[in-house]
BAFI-3210 file (N, C-alpha, C; in Angstrom, 3 decimals, decimal comma, padded with zeros to 6 digits):
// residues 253
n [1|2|3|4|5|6|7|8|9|10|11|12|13|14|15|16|17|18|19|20|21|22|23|24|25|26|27|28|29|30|31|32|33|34|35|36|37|38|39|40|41|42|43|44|45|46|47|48|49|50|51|52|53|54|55|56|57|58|59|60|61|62|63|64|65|66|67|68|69|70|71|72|73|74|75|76|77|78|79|80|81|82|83|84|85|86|87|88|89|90|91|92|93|94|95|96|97|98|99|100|101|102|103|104|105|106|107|108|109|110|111|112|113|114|115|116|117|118|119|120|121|122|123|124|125|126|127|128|129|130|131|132|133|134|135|136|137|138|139|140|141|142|143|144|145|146|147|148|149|150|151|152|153|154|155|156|157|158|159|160|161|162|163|164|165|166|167|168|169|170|171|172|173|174|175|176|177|178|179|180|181|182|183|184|185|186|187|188|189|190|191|192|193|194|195|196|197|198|199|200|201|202|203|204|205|206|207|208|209|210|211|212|213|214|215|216|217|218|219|220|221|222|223|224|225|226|227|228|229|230|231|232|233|234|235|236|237|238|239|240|241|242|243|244|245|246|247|248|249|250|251|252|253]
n.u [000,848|000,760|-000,652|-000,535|002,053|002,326|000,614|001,776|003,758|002,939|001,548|004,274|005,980|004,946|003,886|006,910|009,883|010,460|007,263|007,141|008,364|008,086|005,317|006,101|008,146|006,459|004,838|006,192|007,170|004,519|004,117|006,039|005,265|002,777|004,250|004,280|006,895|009,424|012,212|015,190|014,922|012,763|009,809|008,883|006,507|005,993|003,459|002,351|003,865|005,313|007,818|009,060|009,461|007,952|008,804|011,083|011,950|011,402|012,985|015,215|015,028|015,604|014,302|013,478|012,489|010,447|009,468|006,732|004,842|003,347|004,924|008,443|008,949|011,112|013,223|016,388|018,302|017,215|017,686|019,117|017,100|015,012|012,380|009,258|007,279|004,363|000,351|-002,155|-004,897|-004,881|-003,174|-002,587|-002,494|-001,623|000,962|003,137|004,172|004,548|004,776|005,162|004,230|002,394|002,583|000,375|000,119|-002,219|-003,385|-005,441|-007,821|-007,488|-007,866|-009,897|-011,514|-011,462|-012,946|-012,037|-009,381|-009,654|-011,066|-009,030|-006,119|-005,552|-004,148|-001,481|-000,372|001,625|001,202|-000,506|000,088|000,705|-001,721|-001,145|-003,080|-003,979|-005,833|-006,889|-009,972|-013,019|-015,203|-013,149|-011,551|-009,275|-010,345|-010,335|-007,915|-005,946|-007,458|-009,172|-011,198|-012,940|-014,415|-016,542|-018,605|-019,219|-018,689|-018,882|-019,225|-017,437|-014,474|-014,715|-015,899|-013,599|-011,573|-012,722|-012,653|-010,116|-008,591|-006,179|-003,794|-004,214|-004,111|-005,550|-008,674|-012,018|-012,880|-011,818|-008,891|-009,376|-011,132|-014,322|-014,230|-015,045|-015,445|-016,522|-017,996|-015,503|-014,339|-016,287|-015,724|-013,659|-013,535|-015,718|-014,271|-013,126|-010,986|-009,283|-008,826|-009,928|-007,433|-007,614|-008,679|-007,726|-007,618|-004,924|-003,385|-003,580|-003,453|-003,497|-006,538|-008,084|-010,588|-012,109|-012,611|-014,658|-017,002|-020,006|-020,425|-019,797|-017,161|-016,370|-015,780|-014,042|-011,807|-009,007|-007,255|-007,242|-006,501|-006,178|-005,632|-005,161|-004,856|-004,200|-006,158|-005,877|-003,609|-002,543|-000,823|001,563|001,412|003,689|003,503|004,309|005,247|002,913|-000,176|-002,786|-005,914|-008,222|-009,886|-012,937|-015,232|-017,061|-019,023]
n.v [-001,197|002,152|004,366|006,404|006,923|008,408|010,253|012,082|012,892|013,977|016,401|017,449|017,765|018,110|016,545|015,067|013,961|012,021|011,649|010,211|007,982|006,297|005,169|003,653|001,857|000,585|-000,806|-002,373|-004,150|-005,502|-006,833|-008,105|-009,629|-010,935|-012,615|-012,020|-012,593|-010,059|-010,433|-010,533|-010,419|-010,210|-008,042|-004,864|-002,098|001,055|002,765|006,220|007,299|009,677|010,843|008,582|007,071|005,102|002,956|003,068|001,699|-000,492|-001,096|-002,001|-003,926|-006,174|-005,839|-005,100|-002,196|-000,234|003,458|005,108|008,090|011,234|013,096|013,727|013,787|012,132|011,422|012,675|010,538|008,513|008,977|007,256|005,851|003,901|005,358|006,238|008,065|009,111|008,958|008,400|008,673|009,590|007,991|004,684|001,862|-000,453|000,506|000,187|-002,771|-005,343|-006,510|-008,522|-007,152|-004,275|-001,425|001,039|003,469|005,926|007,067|006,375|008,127|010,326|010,284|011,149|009,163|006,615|003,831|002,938|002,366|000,603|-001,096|-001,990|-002,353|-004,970|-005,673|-005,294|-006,723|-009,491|-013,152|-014,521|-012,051|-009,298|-006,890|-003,865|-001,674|000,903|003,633|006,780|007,129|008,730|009,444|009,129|010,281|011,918|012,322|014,708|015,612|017,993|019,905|018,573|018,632|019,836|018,461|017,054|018,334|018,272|017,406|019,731|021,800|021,917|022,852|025,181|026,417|026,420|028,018|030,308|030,431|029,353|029,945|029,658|028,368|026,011|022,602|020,736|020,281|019,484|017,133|018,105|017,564|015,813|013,475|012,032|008,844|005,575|002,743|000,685|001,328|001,360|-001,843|-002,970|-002,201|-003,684|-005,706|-006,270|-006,788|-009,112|-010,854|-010,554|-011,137|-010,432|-010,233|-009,315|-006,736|-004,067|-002,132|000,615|001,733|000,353|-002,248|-004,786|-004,200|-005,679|-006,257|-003,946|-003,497|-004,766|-003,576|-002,431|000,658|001,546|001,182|003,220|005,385|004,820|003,753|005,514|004,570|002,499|-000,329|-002,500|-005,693|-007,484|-009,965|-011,416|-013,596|-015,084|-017,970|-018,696|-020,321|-018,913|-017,663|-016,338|-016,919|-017,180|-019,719|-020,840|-021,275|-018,820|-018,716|-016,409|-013,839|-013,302|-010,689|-008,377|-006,355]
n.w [000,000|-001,177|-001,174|000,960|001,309|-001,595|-000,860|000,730|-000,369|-002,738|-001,179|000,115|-002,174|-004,538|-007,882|-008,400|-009,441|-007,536|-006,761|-009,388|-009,149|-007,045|-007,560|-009,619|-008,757|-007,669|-009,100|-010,580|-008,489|-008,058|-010,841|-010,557|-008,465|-009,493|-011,139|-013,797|-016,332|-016,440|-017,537|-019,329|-023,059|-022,840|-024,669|-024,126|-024,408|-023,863|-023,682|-024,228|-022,624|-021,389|-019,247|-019,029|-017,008|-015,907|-017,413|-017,386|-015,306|-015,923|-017,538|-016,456|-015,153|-017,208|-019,564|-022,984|-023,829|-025,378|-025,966|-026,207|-027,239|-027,760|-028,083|-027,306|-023,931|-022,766|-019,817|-019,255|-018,920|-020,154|-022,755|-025,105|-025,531|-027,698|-028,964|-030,050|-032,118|-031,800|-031,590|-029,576|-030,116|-032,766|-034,407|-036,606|-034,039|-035,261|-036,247|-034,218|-033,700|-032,309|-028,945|-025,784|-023,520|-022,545|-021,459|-019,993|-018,652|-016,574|-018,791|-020,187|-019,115|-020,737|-023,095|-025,856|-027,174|-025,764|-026,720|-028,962|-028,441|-027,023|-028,629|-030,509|-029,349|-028,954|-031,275|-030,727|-029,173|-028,323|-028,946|-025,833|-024,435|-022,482|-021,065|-018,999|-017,645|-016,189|-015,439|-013,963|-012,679|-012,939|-010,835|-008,572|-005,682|-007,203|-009,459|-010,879|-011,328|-011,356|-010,271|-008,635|-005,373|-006,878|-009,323|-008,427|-008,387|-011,123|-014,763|-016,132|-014,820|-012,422|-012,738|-013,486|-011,221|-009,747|-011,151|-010,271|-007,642|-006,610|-008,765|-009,509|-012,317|-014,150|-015,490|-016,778|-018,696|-018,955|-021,250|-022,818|-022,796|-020,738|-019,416|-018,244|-016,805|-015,941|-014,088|-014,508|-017,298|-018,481|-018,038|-019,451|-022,179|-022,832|-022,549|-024,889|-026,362|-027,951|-028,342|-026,094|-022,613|-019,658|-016,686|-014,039|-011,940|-009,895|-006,832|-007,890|-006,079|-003,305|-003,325|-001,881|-001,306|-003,249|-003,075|-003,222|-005,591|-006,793|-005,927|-006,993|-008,067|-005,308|-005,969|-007,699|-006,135|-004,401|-005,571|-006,180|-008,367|-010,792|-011,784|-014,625|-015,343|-018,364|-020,643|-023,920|-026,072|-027,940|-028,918|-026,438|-025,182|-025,214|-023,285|-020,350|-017,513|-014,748|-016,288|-017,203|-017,494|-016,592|-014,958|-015,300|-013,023|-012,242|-012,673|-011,589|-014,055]
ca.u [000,000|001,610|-001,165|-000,364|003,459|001,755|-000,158|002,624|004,975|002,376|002,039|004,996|007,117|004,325|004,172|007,974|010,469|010,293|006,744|006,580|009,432|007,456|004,351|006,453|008,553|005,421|004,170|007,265|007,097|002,718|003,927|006,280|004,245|002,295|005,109|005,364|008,283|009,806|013,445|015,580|014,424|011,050|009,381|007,866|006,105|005,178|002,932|002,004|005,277|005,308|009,272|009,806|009,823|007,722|009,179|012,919|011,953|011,154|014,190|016,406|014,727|016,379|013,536|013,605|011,623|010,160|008,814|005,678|004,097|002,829|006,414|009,570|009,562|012,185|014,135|018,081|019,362|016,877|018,140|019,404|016,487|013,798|011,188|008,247|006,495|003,020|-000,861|-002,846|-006,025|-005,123|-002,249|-002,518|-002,088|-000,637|002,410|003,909|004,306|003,653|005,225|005,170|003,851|002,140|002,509|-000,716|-000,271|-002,704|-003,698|-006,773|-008,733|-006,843|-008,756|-011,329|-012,016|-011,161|-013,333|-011,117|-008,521|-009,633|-011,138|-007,459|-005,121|-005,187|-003,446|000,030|000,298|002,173|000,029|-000,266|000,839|-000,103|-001,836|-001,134|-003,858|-004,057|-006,191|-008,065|-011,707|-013,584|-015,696|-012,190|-011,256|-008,147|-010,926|-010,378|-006,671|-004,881|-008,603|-010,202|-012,019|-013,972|-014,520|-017,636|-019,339|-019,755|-017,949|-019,301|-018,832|-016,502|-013,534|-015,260|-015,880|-012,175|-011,074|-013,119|-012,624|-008,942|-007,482|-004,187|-003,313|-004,854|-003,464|-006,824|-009,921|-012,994|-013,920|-010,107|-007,641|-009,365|-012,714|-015,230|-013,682|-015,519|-014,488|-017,942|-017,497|-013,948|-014,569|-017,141|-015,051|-012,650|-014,870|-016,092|-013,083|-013,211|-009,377|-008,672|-009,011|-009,909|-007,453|-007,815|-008,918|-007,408|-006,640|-003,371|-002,272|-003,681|-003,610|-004,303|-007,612|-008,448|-012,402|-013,152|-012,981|-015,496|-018,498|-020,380|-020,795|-018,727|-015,555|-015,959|-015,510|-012,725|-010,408|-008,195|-006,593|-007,725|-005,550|-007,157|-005,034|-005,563|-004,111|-004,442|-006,820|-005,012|-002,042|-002,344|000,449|002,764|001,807|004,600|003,122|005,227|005,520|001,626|-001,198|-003,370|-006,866|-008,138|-010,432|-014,142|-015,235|-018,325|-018,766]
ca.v [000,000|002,911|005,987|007,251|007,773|009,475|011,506|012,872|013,065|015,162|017,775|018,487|018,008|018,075|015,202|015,531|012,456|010,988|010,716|009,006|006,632|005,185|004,259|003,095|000,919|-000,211|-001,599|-003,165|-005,228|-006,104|-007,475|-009,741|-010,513|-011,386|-013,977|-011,398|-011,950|-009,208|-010,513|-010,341|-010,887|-009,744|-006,715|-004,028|-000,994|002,072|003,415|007,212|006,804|010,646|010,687|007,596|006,160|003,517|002,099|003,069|001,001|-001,730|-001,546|-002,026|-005,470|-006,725|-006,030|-004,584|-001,642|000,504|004,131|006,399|009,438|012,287|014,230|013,261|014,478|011,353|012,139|012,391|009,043|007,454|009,821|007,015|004,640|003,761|006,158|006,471|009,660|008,232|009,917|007,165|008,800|009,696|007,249|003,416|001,456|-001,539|000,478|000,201|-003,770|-006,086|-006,989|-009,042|-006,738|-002,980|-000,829|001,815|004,183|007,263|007,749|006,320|009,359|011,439|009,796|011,354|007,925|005,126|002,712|002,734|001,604|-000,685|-002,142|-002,504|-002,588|-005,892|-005,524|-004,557|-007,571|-010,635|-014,078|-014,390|-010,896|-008,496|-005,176|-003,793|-000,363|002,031|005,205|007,647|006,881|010,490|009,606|008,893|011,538|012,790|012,506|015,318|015,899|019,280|020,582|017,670|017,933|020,488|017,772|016,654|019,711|017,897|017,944|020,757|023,637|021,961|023,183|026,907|026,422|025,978|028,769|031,205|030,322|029,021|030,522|029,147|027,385|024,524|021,673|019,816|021,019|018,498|016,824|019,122|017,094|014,593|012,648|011,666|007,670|004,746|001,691|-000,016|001,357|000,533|-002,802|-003,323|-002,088|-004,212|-007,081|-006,060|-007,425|-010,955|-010,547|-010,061|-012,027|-009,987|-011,501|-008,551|-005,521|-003,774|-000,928|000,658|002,504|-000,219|-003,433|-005,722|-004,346|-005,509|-006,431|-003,023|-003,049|-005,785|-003,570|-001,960|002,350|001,954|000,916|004,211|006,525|004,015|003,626|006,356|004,532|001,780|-000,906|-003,700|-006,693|-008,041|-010,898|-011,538|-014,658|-016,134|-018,493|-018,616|-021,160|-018,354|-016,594|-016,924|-016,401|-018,696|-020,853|-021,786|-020,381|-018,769|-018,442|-015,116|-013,813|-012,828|-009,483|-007,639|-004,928]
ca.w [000,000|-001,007|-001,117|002,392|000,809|-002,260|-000,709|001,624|-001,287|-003,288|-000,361|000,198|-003,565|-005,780|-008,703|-008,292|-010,202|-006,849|-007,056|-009,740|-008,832|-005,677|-008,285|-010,474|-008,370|-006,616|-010,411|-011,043|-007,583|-008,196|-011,702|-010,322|-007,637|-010,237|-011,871|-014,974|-016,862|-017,005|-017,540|-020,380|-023,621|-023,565|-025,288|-023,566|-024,819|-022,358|-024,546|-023,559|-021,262|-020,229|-018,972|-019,041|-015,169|-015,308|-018,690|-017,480|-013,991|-016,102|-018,712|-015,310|-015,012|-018,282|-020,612|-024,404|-023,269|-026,487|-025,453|-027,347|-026,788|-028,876|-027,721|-026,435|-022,767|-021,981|-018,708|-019,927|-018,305|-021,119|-024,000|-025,892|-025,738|-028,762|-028,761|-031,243|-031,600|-031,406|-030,922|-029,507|-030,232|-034,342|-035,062|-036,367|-033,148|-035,532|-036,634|-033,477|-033,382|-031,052|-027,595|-024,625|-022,535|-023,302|-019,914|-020,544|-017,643|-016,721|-020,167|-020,712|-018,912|-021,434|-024,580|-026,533|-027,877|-025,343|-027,300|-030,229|-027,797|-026,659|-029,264|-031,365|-028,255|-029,277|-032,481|-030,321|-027,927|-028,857|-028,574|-024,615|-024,310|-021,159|-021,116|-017,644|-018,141|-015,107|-015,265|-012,836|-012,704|-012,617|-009,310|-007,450|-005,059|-007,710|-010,676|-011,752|-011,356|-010,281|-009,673|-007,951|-005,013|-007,790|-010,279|-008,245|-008,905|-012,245|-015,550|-017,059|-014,106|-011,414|-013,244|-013,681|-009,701|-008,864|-011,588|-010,072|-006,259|-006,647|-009,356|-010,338|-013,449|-014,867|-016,671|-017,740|-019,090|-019,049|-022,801|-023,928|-022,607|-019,638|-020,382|-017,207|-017,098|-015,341|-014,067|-015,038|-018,552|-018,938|-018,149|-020,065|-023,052|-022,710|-022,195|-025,536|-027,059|-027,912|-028,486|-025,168|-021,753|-018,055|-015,880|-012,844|-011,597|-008,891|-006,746|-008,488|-004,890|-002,394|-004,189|-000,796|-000,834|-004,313|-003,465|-003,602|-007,521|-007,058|-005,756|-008,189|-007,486|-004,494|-006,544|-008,293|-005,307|-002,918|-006,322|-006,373|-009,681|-011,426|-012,831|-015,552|-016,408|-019,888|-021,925|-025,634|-025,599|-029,013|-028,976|-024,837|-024,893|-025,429|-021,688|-019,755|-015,731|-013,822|-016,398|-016,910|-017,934|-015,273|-015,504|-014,909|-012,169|-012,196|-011,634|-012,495|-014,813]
c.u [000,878|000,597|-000,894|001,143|003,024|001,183|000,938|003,358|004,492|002,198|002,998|005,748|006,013|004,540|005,703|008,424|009,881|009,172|006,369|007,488|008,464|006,192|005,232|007,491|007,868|005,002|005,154|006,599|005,730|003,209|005,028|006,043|003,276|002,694|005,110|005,982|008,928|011,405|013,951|015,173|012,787|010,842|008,356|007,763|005,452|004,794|001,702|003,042|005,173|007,090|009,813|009,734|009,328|008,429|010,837|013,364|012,104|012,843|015,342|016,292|015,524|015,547|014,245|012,717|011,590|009,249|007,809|005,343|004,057|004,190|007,084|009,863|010,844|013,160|015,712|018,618|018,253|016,882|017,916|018,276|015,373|012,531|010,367|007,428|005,163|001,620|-001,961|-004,493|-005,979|-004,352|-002,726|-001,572|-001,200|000,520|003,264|004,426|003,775|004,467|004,431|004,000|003,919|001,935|001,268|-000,645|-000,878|-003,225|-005,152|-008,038|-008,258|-007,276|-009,942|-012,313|-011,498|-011,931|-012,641|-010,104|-008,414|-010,402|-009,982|-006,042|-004,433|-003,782|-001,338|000,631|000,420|001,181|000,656|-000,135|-000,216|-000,456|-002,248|-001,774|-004,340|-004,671|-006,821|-009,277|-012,087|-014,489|-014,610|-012,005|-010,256|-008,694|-010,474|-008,796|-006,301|-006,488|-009,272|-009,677|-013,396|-015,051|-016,089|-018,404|-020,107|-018,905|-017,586|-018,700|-017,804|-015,419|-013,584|-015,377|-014,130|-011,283|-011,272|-012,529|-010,980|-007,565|-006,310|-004,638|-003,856|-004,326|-004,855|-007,409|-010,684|-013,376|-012,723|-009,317|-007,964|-010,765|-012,922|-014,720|-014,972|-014,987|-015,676|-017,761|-016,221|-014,277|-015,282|-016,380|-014,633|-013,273|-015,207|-015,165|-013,121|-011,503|-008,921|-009,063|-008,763|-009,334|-007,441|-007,794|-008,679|-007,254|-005,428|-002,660|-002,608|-004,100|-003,989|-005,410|-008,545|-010,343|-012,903|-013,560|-014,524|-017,062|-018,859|-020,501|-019,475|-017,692|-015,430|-015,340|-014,318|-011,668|-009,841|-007,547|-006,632|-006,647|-006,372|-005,523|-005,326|-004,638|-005,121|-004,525|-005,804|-003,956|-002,071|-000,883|001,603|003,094|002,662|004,309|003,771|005,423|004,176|000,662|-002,030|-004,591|-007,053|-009,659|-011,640|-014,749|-016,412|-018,734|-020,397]
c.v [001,240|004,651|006,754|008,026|008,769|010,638|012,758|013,517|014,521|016,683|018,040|018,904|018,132|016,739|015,554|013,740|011,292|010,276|010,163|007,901|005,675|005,134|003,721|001,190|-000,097|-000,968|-002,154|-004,416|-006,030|-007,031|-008,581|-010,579|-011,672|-012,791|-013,075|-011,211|-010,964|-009,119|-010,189|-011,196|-010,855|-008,447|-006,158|-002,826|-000,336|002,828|004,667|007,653|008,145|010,740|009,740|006,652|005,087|002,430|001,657|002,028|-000,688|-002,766|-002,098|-003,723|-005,930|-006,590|-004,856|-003,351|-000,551|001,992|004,908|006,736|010,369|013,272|013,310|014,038|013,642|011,993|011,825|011,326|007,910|008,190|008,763|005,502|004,650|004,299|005,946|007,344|008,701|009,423|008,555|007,353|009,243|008,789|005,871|002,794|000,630|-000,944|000,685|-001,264|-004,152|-006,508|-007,968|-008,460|-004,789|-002,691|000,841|002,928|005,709|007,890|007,563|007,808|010,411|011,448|010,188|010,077|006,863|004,021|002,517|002,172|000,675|-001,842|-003,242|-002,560|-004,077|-006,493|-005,586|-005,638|-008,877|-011,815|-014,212|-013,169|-010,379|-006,886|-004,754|-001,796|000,050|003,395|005,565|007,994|008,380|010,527|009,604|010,200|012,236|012,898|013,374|016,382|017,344|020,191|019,711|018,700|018,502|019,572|017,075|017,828|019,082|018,515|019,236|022,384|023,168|022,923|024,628|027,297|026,984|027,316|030,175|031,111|030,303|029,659|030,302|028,387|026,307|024,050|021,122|020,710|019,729|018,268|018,037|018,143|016,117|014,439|011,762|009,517|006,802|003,598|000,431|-000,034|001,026|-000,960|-003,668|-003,251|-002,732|-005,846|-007,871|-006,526|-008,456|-011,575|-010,422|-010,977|-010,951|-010,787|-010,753|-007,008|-005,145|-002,063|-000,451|001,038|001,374|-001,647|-005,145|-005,520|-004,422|-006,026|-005,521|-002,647|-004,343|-005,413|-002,546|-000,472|002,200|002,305|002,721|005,464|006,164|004,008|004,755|006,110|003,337|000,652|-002,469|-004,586|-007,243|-009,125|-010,997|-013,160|-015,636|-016,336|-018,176|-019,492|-020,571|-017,358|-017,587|-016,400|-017,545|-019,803|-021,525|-020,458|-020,298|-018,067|-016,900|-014,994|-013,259|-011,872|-008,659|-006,685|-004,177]
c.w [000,000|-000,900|000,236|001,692|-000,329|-002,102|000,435|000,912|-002,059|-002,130|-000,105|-001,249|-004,690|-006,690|-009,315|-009,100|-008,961|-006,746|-007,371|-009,751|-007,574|-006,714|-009,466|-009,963|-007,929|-007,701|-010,360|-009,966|-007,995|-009,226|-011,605|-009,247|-008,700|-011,231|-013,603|-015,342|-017,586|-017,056|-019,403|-021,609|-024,283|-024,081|-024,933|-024,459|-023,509|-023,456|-023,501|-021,883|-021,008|-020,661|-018,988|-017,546|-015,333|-016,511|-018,149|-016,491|-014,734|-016,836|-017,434|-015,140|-016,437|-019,671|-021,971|-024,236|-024,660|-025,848|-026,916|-026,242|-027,832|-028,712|-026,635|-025,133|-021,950|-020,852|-019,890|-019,526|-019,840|-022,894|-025,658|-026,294|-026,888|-028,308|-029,717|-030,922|-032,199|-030,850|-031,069|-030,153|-032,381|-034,980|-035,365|-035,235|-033,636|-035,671|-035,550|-033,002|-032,517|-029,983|-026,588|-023,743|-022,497|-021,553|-020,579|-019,103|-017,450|-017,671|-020,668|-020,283|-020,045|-022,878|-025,055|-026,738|-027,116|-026,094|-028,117|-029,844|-027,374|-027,323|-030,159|-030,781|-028,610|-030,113|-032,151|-029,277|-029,079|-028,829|-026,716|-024,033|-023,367|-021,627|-019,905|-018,398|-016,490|-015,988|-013,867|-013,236|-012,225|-011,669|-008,485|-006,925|-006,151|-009,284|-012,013|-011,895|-010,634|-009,673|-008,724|-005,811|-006,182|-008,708|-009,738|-008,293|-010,431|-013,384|-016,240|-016,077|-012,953|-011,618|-013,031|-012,158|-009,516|-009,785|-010,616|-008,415|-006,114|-007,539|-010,188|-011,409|-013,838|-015,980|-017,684|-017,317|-019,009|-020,759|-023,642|-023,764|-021,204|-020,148|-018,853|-017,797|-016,050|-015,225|-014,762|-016,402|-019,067|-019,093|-019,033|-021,582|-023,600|-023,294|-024,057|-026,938|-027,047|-028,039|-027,351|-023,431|-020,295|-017,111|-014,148|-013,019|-010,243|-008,287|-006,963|-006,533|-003,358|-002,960|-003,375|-000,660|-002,572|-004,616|-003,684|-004,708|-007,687|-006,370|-005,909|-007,344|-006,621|-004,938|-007,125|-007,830|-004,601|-004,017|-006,611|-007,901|-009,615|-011,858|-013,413|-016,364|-017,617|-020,370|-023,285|-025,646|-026,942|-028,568|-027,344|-024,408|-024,497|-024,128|-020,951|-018,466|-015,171|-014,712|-017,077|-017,659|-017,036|-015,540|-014,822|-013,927|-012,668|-011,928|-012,428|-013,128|-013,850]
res [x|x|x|x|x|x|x|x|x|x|x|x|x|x|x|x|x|x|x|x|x|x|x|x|x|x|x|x|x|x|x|x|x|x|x|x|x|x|x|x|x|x|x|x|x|x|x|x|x|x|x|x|x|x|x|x|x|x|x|x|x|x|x|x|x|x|x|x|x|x|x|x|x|x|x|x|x|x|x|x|x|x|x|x|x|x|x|x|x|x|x|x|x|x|x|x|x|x|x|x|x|x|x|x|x|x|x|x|x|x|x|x|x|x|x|x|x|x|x|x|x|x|x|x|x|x|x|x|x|x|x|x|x|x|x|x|x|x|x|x|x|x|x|x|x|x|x|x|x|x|x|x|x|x|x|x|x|x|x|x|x|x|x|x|x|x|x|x|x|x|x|x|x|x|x|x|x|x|x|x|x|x|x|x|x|x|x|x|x|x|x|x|x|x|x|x|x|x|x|x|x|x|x|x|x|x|x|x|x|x|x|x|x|x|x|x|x|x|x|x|x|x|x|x|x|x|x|x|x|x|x|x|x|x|x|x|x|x|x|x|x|x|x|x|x|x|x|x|x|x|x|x|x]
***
């Protein structure tokens, strides 16, 4: 459980490197809790990677680690690594190949068009292949990002609330640059894929208390951040989880 450190980290440093090094390290550990090989030899994509942390966390493990994003903000220690300038929402998803294992972090709230994503997400994972997808659900307390607690006000005027009362700067706009997310609708999305296999849903920042993704409304307000396992249901032979193939868990849209 790491949101108590997040949330300390964010008051005092702001979303500083460090903190996204403690969610990033904390994914690393879940996915080999998980028995995800992420040793040498495999092929990752951090697609919508940002700076790079959680991709660069991974490349440390031994992986082939491939970065996109619509702009190169790469930190300088990953200067010299394979980038692809990439716009998930106008680009063909196929011309970025296919991997092992697609790391999706924070981005989905950021999609005009998440259905499109998740209908051809597919297209980019190997047979067996993982799609580890984290966003922030727009009932969670941080819904609505550098404005939230506003964001319950409702899409349309929270934002206009928090300008007027608060003032400062704003990164997101509602339906510009962040999009009202669900964990109900995600799921369902996903689901919607016959290409694709639900093998968990969890809390990203408290991941011991993963029943709460399992009850319906509630989940939308207790998940701070979302995370949806996926495999690519063809050629299963080729998942490598310990070794085996591991069925995936039950969880209700």
């Amino acid at each position: 459980m790491i949101i108590h450190k997040l949330v300390l980290r964010y008051l005092r440093h702001k979303d500083d490197k460090e903190f996204y090094l403690l969610q990033a390290d904390d994914t690393v550990r879940w996915l080999d809790r998980e028995g995800i090989d992420l040793g040498a030899g495999n092929e990752v994509l951090d697609l919508g990677c940002g700076h790079g942390i959680l991709g660069g966390e991974i490349l440390k493990k031994g992986c082939h680690v491939t970065f996109a994003d619509e702009t190169n903000y790469l930190l300088p220690e990953y200067a010299d690594a394979d980038f692809r300038t990439f716009d998930i929402d106008k680009d063909d998803i196929g011309a970025l190949g296919t991997y092992d294992l697609v790391i999706c972090s924070n981005v989905l709230e950021h999609l005009p068009r998440p259905q499109v994503f998740a209908d051809s997400v597919h297209r980019i994972l190997n047979p067996g292949g993982m799609l580890y997808l984290s966003f922030t659900n727009w009932q969670s307390p941080w819904g609505g990002h550098e404005y939230s607690p506003f964001h319950y006000l409702g899409a349309r005027h929270g934002h206009l609330v928090y300008d007027r009362l608060i003032g400062r700067q704003r990164i997101h706009t509602p339906f510009v640059n962040l999009f009202p997310t669900s964990i109900r609708a995600t799921i369902r999305s996903f689901r919607g894929n016959t290409d694709l296999r639900l093998l968990k849903v969890i809390p990203r920042y408290y991941t011991e208390l993963a029943f709460v993704t399992r009850i319906p409304l509630v989940r939308e307000f207790l998940t701070w951040n979302c995370v949806i396992l996926l495999q690519r249901e063809s050629g299963r032979s080729g998942s490598r989880i310990n070794g085996e193939i591991r069925s995936g868990e039950s969880t209700d849209a």
